[in-house]
GUMIKE-948362 format. One record per residue (C-alpha): residue in one letter; x, y, z. Coordinates in Angstrom, 3 decimals, padded with zeros to 6 digits, always signed. Layout:
% residues N
A;X;Y;Z
...
//
This chain:
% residues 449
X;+058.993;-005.079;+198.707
X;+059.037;-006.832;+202.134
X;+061.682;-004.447;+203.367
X;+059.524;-001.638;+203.111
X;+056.621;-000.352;+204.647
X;+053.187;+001.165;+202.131
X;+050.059;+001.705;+201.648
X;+048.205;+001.591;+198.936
X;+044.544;+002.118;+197.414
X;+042.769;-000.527;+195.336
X;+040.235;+001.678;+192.644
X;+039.895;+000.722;+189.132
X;+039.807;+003.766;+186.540
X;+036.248;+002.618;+185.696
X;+035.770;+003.821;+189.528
X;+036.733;+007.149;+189.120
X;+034.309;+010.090;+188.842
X;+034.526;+010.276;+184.441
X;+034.711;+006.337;+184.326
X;+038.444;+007.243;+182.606
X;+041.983;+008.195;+183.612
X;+041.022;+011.632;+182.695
X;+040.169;+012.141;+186.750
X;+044.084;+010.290;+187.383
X;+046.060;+013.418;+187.855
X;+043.642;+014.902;+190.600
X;+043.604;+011.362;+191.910
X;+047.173;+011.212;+192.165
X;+047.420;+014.182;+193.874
X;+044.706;+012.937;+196.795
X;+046.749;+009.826;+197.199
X;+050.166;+011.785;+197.407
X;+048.449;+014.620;+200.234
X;+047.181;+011.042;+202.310
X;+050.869;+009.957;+202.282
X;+049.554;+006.779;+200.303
X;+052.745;+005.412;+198.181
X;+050.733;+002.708;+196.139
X;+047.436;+002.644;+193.944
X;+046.310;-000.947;+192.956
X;+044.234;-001.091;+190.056
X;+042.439;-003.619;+187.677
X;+043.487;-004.838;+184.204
X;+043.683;-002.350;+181.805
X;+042.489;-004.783;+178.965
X;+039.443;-004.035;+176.207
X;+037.080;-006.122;+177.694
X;+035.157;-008.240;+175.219
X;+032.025;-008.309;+176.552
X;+030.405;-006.323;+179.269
X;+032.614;-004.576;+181.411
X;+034.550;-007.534;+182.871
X;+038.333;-006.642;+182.808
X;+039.474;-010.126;+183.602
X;+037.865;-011.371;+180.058
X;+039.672;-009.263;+177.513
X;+040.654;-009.148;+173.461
X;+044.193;-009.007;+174.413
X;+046.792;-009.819;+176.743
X;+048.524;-006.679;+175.775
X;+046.181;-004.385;+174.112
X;+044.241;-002.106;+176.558
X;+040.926;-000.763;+176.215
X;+041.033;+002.501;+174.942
X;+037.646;+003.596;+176.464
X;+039.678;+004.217;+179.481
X;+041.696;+007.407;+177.554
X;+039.894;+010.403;+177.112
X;+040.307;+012.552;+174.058
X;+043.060;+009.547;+172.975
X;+042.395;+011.932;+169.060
X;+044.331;+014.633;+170.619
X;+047.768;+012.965;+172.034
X;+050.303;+014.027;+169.478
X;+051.528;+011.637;+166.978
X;+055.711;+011.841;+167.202
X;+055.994;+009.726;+163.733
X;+059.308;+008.491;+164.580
X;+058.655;+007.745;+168.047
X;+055.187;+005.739;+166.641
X;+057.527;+003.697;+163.925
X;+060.069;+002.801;+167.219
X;+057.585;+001.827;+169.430
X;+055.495;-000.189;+167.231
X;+058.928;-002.112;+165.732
X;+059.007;-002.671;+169.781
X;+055.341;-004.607;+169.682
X;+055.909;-006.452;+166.941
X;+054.578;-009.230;+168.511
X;+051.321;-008.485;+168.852
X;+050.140;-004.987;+167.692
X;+049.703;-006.335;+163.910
X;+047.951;-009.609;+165.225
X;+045.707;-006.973;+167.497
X;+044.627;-004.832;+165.127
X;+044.320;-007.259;+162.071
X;+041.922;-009.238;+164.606
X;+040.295;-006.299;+165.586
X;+039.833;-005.152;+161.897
X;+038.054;-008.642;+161.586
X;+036.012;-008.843;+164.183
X;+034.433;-005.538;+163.419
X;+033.778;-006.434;+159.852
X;+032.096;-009.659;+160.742
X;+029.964;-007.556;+163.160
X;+031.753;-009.018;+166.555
X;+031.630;-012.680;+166.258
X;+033.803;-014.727;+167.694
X;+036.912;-015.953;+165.625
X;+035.587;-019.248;+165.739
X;+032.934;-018.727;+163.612
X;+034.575;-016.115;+161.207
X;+034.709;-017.399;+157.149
X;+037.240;-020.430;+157.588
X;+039.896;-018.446;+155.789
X;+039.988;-015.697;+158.286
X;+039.883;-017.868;+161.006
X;+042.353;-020.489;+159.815
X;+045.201;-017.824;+158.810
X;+045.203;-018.072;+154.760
X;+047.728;-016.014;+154.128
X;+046.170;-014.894;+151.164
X;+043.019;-014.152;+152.363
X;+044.385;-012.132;+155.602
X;+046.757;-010.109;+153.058
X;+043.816;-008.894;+150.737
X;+041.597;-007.950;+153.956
X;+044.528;-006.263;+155.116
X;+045.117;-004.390;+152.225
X;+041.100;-003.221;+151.912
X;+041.465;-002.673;+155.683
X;+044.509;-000.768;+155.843
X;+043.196;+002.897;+156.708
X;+041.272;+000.696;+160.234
X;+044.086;-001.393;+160.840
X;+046.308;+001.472;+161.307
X;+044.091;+004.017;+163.267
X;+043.717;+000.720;+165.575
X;+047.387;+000.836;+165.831
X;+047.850;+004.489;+166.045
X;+045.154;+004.032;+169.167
X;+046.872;+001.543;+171.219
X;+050.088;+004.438;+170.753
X;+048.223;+006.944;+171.564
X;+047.150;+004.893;+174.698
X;+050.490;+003.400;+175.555
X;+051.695;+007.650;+175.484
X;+049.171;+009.035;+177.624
X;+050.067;+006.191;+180.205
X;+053.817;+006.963;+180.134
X;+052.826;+010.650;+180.855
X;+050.544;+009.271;+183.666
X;+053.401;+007.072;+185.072
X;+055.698;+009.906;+185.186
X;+053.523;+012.212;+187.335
X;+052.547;+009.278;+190.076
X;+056.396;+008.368;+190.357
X;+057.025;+012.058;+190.762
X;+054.534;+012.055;+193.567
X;+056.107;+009.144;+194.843
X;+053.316;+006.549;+193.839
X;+053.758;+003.131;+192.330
X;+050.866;+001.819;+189.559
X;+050.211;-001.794;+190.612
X;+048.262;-003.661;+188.293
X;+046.893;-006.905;+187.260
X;+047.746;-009.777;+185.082
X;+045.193;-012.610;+184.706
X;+046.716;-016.265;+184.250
X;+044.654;-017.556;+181.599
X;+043.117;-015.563;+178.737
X;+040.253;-015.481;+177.014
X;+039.233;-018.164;+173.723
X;+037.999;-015.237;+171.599
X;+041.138;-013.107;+171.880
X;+043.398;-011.703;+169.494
X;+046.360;-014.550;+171.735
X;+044.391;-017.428;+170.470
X;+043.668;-016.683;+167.171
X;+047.546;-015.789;+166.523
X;+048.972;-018.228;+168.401
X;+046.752;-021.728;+168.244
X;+049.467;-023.559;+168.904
X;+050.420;-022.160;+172.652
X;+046.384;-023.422;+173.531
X;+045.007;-026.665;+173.926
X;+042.487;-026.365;+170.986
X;+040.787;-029.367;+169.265
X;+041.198;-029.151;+164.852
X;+038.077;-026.408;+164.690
X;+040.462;-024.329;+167.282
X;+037.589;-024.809;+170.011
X;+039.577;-025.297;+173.196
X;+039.493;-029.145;+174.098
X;+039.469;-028.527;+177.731
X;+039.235;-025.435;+179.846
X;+040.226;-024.100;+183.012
X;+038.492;-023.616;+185.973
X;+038.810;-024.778;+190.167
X;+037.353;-028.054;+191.381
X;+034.284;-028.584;+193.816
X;+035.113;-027.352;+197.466
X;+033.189;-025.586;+200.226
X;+031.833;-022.957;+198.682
X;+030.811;-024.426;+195.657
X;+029.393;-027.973;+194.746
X;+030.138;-028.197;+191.162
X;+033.584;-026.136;+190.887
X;+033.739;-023.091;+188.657
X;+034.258;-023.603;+185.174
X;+035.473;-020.328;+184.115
X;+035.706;-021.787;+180.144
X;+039.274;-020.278;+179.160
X;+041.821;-022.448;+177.148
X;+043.982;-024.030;+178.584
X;+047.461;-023.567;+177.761
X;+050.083;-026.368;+175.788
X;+052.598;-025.580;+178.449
X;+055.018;-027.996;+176.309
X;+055.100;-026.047;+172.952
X;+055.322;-022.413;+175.354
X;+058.559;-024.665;+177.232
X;+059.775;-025.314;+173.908
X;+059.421;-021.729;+172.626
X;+061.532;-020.435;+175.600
X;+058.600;-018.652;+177.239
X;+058.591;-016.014;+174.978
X;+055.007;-015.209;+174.830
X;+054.827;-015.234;+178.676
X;+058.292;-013.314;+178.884
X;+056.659;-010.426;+176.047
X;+053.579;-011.020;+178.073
X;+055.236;-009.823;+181.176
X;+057.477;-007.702;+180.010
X;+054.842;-005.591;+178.428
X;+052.851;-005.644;+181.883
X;+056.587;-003.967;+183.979
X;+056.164;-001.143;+180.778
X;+052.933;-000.337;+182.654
X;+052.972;-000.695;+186.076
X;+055.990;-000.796;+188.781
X;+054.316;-004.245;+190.514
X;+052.216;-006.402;+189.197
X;+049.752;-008.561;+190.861
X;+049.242;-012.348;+189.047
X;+046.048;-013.571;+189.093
X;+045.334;-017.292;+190.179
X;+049.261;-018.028;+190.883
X;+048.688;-021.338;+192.013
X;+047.564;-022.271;+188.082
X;+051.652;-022.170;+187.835
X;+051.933;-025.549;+189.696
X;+049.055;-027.547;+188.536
X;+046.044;-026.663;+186.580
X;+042.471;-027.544;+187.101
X;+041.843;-029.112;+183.369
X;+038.242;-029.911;+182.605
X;+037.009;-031.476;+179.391
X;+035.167;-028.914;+177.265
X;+032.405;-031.076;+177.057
X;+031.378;-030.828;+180.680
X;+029.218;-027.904;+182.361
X;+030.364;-028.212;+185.272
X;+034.090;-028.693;+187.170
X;+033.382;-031.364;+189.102
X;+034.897;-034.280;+186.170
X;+038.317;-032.353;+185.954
X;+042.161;-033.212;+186.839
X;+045.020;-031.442;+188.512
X;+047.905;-031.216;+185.556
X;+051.460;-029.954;+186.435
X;+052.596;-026.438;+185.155
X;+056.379;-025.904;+185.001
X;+055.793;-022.593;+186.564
X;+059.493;-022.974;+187.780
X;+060.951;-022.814;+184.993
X;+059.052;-019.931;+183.761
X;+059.655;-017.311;+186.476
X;+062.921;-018.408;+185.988
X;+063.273;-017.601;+182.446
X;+061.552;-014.383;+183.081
X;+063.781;-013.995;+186.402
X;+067.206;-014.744;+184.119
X;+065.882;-012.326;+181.329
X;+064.735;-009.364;+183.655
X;+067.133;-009.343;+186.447
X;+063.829;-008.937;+189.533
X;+060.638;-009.577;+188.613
X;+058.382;-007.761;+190.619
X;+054.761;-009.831;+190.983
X;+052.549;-010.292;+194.060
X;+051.167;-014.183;+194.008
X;+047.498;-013.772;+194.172
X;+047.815;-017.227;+196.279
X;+043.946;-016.800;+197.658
X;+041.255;-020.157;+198.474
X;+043.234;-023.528;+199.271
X;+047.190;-023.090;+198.991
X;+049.083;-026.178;+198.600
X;+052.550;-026.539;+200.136
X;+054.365;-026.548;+196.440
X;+052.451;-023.503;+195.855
X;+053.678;-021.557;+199.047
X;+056.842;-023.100;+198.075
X;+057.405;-021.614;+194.540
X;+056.395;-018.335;+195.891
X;+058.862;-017.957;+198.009
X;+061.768;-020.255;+195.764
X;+061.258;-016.397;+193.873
X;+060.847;-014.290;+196.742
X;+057.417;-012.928;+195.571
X;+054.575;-012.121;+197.791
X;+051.882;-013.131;+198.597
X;+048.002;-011.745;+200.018
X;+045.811;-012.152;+202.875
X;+042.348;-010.353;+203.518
X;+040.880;-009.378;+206.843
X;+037.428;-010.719;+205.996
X;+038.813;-013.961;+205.714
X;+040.298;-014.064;+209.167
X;+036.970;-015.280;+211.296
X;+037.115;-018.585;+212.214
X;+038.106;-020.636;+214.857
X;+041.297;-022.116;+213.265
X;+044.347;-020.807;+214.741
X;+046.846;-021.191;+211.693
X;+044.429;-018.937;+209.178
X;+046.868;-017.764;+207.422
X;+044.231;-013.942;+206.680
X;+044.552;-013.447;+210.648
X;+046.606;-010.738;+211.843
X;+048.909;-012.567;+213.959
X;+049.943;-014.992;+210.539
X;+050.548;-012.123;+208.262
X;+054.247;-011.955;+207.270
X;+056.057;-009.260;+205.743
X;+055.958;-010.858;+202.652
X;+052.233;-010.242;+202.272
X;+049.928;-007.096;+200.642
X;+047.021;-007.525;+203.328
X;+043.578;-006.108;+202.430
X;+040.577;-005.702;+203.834
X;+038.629;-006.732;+201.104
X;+039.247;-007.371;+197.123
X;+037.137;-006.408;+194.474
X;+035.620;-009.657;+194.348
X;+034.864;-009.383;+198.179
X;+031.779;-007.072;+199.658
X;+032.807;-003.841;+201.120
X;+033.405;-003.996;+204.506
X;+030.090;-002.434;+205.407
X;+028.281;-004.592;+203.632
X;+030.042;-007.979;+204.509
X;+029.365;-007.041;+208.020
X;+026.130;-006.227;+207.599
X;+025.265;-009.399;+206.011
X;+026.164;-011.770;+208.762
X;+024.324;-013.404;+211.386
X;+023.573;-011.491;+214.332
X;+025.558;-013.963;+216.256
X;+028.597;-014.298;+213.678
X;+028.801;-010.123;+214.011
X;+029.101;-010.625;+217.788
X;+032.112;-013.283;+217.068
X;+033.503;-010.895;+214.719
X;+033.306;-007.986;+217.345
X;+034.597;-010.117;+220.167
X;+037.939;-010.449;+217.684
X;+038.277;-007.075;+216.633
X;+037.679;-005.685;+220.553
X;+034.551;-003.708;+219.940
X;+031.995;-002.989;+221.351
X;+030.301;-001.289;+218.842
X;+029.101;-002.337;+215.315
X;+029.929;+001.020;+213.806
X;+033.625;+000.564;+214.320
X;+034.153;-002.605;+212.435
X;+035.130;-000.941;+209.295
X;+037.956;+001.233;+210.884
X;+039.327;-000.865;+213.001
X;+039.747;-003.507;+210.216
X;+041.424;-000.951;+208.000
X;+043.701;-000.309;+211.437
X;+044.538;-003.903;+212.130
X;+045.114;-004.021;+207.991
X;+047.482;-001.037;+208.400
X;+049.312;-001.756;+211.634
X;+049.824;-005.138;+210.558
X;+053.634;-006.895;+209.340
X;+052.462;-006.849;+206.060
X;+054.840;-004.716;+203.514
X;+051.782;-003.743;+201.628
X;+048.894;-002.625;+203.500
X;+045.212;-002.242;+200.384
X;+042.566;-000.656;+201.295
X;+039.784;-000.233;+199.099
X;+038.022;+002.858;+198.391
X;+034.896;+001.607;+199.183
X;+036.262;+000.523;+202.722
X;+038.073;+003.904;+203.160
X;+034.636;+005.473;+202.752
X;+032.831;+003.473;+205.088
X;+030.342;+002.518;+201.950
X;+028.130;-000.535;+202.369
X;+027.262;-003.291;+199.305
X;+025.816;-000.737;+196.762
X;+029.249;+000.156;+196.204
X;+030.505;-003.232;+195.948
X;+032.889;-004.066;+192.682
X;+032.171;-007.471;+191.556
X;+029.817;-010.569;+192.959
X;+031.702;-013.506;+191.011
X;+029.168;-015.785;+189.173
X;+026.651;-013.392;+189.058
X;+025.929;-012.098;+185.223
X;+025.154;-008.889;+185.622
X;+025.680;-005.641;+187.790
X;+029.244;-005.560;+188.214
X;+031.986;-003.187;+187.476
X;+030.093;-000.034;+187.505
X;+030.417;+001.483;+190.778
X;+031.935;+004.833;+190.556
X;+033.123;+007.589;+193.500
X;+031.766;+010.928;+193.494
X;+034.508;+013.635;+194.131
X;+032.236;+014.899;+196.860
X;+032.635;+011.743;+198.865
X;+035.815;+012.605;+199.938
X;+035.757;+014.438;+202.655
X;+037.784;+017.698;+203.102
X;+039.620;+016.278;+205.901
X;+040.103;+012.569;+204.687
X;+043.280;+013.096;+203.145
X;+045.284;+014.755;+206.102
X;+043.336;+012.666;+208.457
X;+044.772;+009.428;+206.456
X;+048.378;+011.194;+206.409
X;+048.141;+010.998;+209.887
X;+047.101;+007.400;+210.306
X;+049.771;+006.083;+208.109
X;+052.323;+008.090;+209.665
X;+051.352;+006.654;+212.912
X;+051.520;+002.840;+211.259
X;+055.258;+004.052;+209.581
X;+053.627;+003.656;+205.791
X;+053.975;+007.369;+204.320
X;+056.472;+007.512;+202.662
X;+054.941;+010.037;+199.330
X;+056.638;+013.727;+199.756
//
């Protein structure tokens, strides 16, 4: 990637006008008349609560909410019977959990009837068999799904546009991965996990986060030969060309945090052989293309087994104002092995980031940017994002419209009132797509026909 030049835009589906990929195809055609060769999006997963895409039933399922009229993609039976001997690894586990957790009115697997949740064979094969006609239509749907994508795929590559997604590291406890597969999780006998992941105290935060996923026995997946993690990515380079993983530094050490505690604060650093994983998938797969999301405090090994597998990493512009000259989110540090953004999802929009500062830390941030006025911020941080080294220059939708915070994505640790923006197709201006043509021409990243 960092011998090329590209732009892309970062918009979940959720974002567009329907809420669903039924808008992609006249999306696909704004991004290929702005010359922009790259849309980044979010995971694709069935979210098991909320709308949070980063806390899903699945690893590989996706959430079939985002396919409109998924009833009317034709059923090729032969093609169905190849591709699901293909996903043998987890579409039965998927849908039998599914199946489950409907009947038992969406609890969690841990509290399901102990023979359901502790895999008695017999007891799974008679629900199975009084399930069948749901099991398979949950099957048939993830098909479906998986066809309309490939359909999808086909047109943006014909544009010239590469589908970038989004893997997160961990997974969630009440998840079709953990109920299958107890024995790739750090669970206690009842199959709660005994610790959980999570990042330790630091500036921003006091206590840590303790996001509450299992943690993973790294030493029965080493033993296994990766081969959930190799399906796991696998399945991800069936969806998307690149393929951005979440929280790469959890693939040197681990913040592990007894389940007991509420907080991070009484956790440990524990060693991940992250190493020998990308090189499993790297000796399997030939290239593996991933972007390191290698955001917060980076240690040295982590920078190091980035670049040990030549995969980039990210900087954003709003991190870039302070006073320390080896800020690595400052222009002048950005490599070409970097996808630079303005903002993230979990970042305000430009707009409203700026707006939110003190009078005094907008002047500092003005002073750096060499403007004199406030109402230039926003461009001029998407210019210095797209005239930058960086191979990979993200801009968010929200910062390519100029909006301010009520069009912000996601405020991490706040419960509620996230992931439901959505664009308007009358907020793109008539001229907005020639106008960006132009730009990245100027900044050599158009490269769509």
């Amino acid at each position: 990637m960092k011998d090329s030049r590209r732009a892309g835009i970062l918009l979940h589906p959720t974002s567009l006008p329907s809420g669903t990929l039924g808008d992609a195809p006249r999306w696909l055609d704004f991004l290929q008349a702005a010359g922009v060769g790259v849309w980044q999006m979010l995971p694709l997963g069935r979210p098991l609560a909320g709308r949070s895409p980063y806390q899903c039933a699945s690893a590989f399922a996706v959430d079939p909410a985002l396919f409109p009229d998924l009833m009317s993609v034709a059923i090729d039976t032969l093609q169905l019977r190849a591709w699901r001997a293909t996903q043998q690894h987890w579409i039965e586990d998927y849908a039998l959990f599914m199946a489950i957790k409907a009947e038992q009115h969406g609890a969690a697997w841990i509290d399901w009837p102990p023979e359901l949740r502790c895999h008695d064979a017999e007891a799974l094969r008679r629900f199975a068999a009084e399930h069948a006609a749901a099991i398979e239509a949950l099957v048939v749907e993830q098909y479906q799904a998986y066809s309309y994508w490939q359909s999808l795929h086909a047109g943006a590559a014909a544009r010239g546009i590469q589908l970038f997604g989004d893997m997160p590291i961990f997974v969630a406890h009440d998840s079709a991965d953990v109920w299958a597969h107890p024995e790739y999780f750090l669970l206690d006998d009842e199959g709660h996990p005994s610790v959980v992941a999570g990042v330790p105290p630091d500036y921003f935060s006091a206590t840590g986060q303790r996001w509450g996923n299992p943690h993973y026995n790294w030493e029965a997946m080493n033993d296994g030969g990766f081969d959930w993690w190799r399906a796991r990515l696998r399945n991800h380079f069936e969806w998307f060309d690149l393929v951005r993983i979440d929280h790469f530094r959890g693939l040197v050490a681990v913040w592990v945090i007894p389940a007991g505690e509420d907080t991070a604060i009484n956790g440990h650093w524990q060693p991940v052989p992250g190493a020998a994983l990308l090189q499993a998938l790297l000796d399997e797969m030939g290239s593996i293309p991933l972007v390191a999301e290698d955001l917060g405090v980076i240690t040295p090994e982590v920078t190091a087994l980035r670049r040990q597998f030549d995969l980039p990493g990210m900087a954003v512009l709003q991190f870039a104002f302070d006073a320390h000259a080896d800020n690595p989110h400052k222009p002048e540090n950005v490599a070409a092995d970097t996808v630079y953004y303005t903002g993230t999802h979990d970042n305000d929009t430009t707009v409203g980031w700026f707006a939110g500062l003190p009078a005094e830390v907008q002047q500092q941030v003005m002073q750096q940017l060499g403007v004199d006025d406030p109402a230039r911020v926003a461009e001029t941080m998407q210019d210095i994002v797209l005239y930058s080294r960086a191979a990979l220059a993200v801009l968010p939708l929200q910062d390519l419209l100029e909006f301010g915070s009520e069009a912000r994505m996601n405020t991490p640790g706040t419960p509620g009132g996230n992931w439901s923006w959505r664009f308007q197709w009358d907020d793109l201006p008539a001229d907005l797509a020639p106008r960006l043509r132009q730009k990245l021409h100027k900044a050599h990243r158009c490269e769509t026909p």
